[in-house]
Phi, psi and omega in degrees: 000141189289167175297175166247117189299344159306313196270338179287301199289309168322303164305332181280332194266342160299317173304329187283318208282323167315299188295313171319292169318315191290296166359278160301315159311343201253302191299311191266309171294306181278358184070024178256164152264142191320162159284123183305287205320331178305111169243113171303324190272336162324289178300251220320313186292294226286310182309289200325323213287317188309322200288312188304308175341282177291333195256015134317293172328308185294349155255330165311321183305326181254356147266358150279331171319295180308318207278324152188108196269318158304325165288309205296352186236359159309101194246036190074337188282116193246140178249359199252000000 
């Protein structure tokens, strides 16, 4: 069974909100600086391109599935 994409993405977008939170807490209780390197708006594009990515897959995947399921029932016969 596939994974649920809800649940993929959810987790991923708690890892962005996660980081974000360390980010801040580091900065404002401890008086360090943030990681520069961490760019947020990075991670969110990154995350979006992931999410079209698998759910591009995820429909080519169920439209080939539909197309065939639709040949495999193809009996020669037309009603339409």
């Amino acid at each position: 069974m596939r994974d649920n994409p809800a649940h993929i993405y959810r987790d991923i977008a708690k890892k962005i909100v996660a980081k974000l939170k360390e980010n801040l807490v580091m900065t404002l209780e401890h008086g360090k600086s943030p990681d520069l390197y961490w760019k947020l708006e990075q991670a969110i594009v990154d995350a979006m391109r992931y999410a079209d990515q698998t759910g591009g897959e995820r429909v080519r995947l169920q439209m080939q599935e539909l197309l065939k399921d639709f040949d495999d029932e193809d009996d020669g016969s037309s009603t339409s």
